[in-house]
PAGUZA-418440 format. One record per residue: x negated, z negated, y negated of N, C-alpha, C in turn; residue in one letter; residue number from 1. Coordinates in steps of 0.1 Angstrom, whole numbers. Each point is the difference from the previous one (the first is absolute). Layout:
+-------+-------+-------+-------+-------+-------+-------+-------+-------+------+-----+
:   n_u :   n_w :   n_v :  ca_u :  ca_w :  ca_v :   c_u :   c_w :   c_v : code : pos :
+-------+-------+-------+-------+-------+-------+-------+-------+-------+------+-----+
:     X :     Z :     Y :     X :     Z :     Y :     X :     Z :     Y :    a : NUM :
...
+-------+-------+-------+-------+-------+-------+-------+-------+-------+------+-----+
This chain:
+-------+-------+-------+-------+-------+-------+-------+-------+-------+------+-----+
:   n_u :   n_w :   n_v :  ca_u :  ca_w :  ca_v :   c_u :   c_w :   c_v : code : pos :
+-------+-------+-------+-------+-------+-------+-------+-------+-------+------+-----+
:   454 :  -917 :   178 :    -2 :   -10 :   -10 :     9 :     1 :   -12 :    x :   1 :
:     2 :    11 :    -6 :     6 :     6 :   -12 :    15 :    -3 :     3 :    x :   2 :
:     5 :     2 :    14 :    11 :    -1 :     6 :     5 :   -16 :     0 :    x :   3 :
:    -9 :   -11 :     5 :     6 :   -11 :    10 :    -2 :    -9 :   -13 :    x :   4 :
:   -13 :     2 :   -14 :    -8 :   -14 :    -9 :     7 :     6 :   -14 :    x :   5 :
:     3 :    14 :    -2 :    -2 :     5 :   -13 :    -5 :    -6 :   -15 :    x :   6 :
:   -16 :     8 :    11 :   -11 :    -4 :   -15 :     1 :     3 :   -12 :    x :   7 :
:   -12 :    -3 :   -13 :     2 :     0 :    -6 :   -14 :    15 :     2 :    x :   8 :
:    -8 :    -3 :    10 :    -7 :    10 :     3 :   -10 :    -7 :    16 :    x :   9 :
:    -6 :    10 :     3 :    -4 :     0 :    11 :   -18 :     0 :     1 :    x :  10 :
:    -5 :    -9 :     7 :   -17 :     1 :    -5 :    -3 :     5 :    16 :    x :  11 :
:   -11 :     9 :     5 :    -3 :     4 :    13 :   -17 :    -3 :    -4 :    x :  12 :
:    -7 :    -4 :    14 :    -8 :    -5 :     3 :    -9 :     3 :    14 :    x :  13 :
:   -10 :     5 :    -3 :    -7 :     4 :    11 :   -15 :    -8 :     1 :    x :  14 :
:     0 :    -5 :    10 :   -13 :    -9 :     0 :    -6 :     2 :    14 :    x :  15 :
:   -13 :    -2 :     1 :    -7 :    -1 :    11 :   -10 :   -10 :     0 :    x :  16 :
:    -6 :    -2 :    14 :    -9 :   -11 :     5 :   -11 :     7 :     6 :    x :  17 :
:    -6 :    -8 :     8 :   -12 :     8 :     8 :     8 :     5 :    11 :    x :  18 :
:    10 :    -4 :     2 :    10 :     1 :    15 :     1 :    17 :    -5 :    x :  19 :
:     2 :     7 :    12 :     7 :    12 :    -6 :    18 :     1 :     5 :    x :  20 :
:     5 :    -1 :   -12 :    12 :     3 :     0 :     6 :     6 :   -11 :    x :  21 :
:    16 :    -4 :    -7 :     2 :     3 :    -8 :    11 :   -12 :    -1 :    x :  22 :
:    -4 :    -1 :   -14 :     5 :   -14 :    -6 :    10 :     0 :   -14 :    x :  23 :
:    16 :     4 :    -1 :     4 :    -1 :    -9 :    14 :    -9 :    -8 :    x :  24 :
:    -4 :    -4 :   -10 :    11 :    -8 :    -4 :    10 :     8 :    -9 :    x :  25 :
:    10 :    -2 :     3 :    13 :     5 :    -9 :    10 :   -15 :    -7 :    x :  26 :
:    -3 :     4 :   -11 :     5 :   -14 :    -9 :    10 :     4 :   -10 :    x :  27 :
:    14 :    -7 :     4 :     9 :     5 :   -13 :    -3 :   -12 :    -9 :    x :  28 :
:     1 :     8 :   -15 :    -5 :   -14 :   -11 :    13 :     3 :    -6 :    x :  29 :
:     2 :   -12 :    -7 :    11 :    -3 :    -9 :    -8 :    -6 :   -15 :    x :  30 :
:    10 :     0 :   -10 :    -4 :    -5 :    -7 :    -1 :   -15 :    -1 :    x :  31 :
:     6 :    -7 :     3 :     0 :   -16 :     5 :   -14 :     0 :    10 :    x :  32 :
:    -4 :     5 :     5 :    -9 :    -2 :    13 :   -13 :   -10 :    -6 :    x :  33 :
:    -6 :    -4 :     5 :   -16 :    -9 :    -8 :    -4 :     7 :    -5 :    x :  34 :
:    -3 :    14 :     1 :   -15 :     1 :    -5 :     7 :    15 :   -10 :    x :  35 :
:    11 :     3 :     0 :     4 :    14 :    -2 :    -4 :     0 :   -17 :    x :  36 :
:    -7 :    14 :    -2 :     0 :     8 :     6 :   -14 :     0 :     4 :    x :  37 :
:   -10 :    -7 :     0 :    -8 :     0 :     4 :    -6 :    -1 :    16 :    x :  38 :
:   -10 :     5 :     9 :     0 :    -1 :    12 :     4 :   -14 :     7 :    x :  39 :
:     4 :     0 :    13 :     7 :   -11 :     4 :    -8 :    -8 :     6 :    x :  40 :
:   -14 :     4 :     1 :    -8 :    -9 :     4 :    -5 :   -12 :    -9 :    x :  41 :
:     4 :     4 :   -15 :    -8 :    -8 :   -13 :     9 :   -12 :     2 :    x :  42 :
:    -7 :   -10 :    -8 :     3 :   -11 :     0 :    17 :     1 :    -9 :    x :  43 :
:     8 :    -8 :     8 :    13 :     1 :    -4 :     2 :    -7 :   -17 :    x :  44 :
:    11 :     5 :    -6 :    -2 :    -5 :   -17 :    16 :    -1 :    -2 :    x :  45 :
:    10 :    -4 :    13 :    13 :    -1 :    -1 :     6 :    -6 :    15 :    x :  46 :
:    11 :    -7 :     2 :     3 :    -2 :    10 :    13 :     8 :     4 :    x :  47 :
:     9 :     3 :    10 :     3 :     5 :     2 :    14 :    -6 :    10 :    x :  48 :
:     8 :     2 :     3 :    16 :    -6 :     6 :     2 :    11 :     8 :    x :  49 :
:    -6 :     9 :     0 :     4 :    16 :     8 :     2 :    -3 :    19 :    x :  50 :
:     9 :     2 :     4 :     1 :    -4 :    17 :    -1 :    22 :     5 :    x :  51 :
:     0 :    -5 :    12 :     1 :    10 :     7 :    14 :    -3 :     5 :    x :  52 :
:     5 :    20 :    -3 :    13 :    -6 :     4 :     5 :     0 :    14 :    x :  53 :
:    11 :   -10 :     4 :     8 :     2 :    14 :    -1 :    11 :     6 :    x :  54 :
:    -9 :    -3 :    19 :    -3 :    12 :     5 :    -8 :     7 :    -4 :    x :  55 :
:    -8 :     5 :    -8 :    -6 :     4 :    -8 :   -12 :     4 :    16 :    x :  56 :
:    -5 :    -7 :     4 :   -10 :     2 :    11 :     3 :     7 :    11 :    x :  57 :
:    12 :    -3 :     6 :     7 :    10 :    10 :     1 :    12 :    -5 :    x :  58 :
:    10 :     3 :   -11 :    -1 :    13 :    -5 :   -10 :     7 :    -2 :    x :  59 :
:   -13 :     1 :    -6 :   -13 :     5 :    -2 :    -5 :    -1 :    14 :    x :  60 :
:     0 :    -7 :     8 :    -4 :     3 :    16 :     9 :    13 :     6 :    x :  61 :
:     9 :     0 :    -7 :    11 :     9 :     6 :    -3 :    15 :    -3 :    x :  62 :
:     0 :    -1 :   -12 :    -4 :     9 :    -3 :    -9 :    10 :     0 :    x :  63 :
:   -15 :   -13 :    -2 :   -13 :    10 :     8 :    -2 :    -1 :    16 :    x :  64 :
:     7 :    -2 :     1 :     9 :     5 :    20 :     0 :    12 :     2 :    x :  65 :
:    12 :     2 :    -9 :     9 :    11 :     1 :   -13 :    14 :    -7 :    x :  66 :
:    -5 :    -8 :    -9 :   -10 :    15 :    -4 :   -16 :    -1 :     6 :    x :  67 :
:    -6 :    -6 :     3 :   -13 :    -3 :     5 :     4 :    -4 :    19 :    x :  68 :
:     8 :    -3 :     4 :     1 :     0 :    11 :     0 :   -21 :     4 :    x :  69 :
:     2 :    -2 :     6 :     0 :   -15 :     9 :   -12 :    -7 :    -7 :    x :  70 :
:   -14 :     7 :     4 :    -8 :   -10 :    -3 :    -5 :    -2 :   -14 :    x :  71 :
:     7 :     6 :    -8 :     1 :    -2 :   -15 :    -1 :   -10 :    -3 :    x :  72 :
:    10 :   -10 :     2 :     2 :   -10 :     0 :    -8 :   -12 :     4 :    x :  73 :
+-------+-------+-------+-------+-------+-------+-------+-------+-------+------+-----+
Protein backbone atom coordinates (compact mmCIF):
# COMPACT_ATOMS: atom_id res chain seq x y z
CA UNK A 1 0.00 0.00 0.00
CA UNK A 2 2.87 2.49 1.17
CA UNK A 3 4.51 1.26 -2.15
CA UNK A 4 1.72 1.48 -5.03
CA UNK A 5 -0.92 4.90 -3.01
CA UNK A 6 1.82 6.66 -0.91
CA UNK A 7 -0.21 7.64 2.04
CA UNK A 8 -0.50 10.15 4.06
CA UNK A 9 -1.04 7.27 6.69
CA UNK A 10 -2.58 3.92 6.87
CA UNK A 11 -5.82 2.98 9.11
CA UNK A 12 -6.09 -1.12 9.72
CA UNK A 13 -9.27 -2.63 10.73
CA UNK A 14 -10.43 -5.73 12.19
CA UNK A 15 -14.05 -6.57 12.42
CA UNK A 16 -16.25 -9.50 12.96
CA UNK A 17 -19.82 -10.93 12.66
CA UNK A 18 -21.55 -13.81 13.98
CA UNK A 19 -19.89 -15.69 10.90
CA UNK A 20 -16.64 -16.93 12.25
CA UNK A 21 -13.93 -15.58 10.26
CA UNK A 22 -11.55 -12.80 10.10
CA UNK A 23 -12.52 -9.63 8.63
CA UNK A 24 -9.98 -6.85 7.77
CA UNK A 25 -9.78 -3.58 6.17
CA UNK A 26 -6.59 -1.85 5.09
CA UNK A 27 -7.31 1.85 4.10
CA UNK A 28 -4.65 4.22 2.81
CA UNK A 29 -5.98 7.95 3.74
CA UNK A 30 -4.80 10.96 2.29
CA UNK A 31 -5.38 14.23 3.29
CA UNK A 32 -7.87 15.22 0.45
CA UNK A 33 -9.86 11.91 1.27
CA UNK A 34 -13.73 12.73 2.73
CA UNK A 35 -13.50 12.12 5.90
CA UNK A 36 -9.56 12.47 6.78
CA UNK A 37 -8.55 12.47 9.27
CA UNK A 38 -11.32 11.22 10.83
CA UNK A 39 -12.62 7.41 10.41
CA UNK A 40 -13.71 6.64 6.90
CA UNK A 41 -16.86 5.47 7.73
CA UNK A 42 -18.18 9.11 9.10
CA UNK A 43 -20.11 11.06 7.21
CA UNK A 44 -17.91 12.67 4.42
CA UNK A 45 -17.18 16.74 5.03
CA UNK A 46 -15.12 17.15 1.58
CA UNK A 47 -15.26 15.77 -1.88
CA UNK A 48 -12.56 14.39 -3.44
CA UNK A 49 -11.04 14.03 -7.47
CA UNK A 50 -8.60 11.26 -6.17
CA UNK A 51 -8.65 8.18 -9.03
CA UNK A 52 -6.96 4.99 -8.61
CA UNK A 53 -4.04 4.88 -10.45
CA UNK A 54 -3.46 2.99 -14.05
CA UNK A 55 -3.29 -0.76 -13.30
CA UNK A 56 -3.30 -0.20 -9.98
CA UNK A 57 -5.62 -3.62 -9.56
CA UNK A 58 -3.47 -5.95 -11.45
CA UNK A 59 -0.43 -4.94 -9.65
CA UNK A 60 -1.86 -5.50 -6.01
CA UNK A 61 -3.32 -8.84 -7.31
CA UNK A 62 0.20 -9.45 -8.39
CA UNK A 63 1.64 -8.89 -5.73
CA UNK A 64 -0.42 -10.63 -3.05
CA UNK A 65 0.15 -13.67 -5.55
CA UNK A 66 3.49 -13.53 -5.34
CA UNK A 67 3.41 -13.32 -1.34
CA UNK A 68 0.16 -15.06 -0.10
CA UNK A 69 0.03 -17.51 -2.88
CA UNK A 70 -2.81 -17.60 -6.02
CA UNK A 71 -5.74 -17.59 -3.93
CA UNK A 72 -4.91 -14.28 -2.33
CA UNK A 73 -6.40 -12.80 -4.81
Amino acid sequence: MRDEFAPRKINLASLGTAAPHLHVHIVPRFEDDPTFPDPVWNAPVRTTTRTLPDGVRDRLRRRLADQFGEGAS
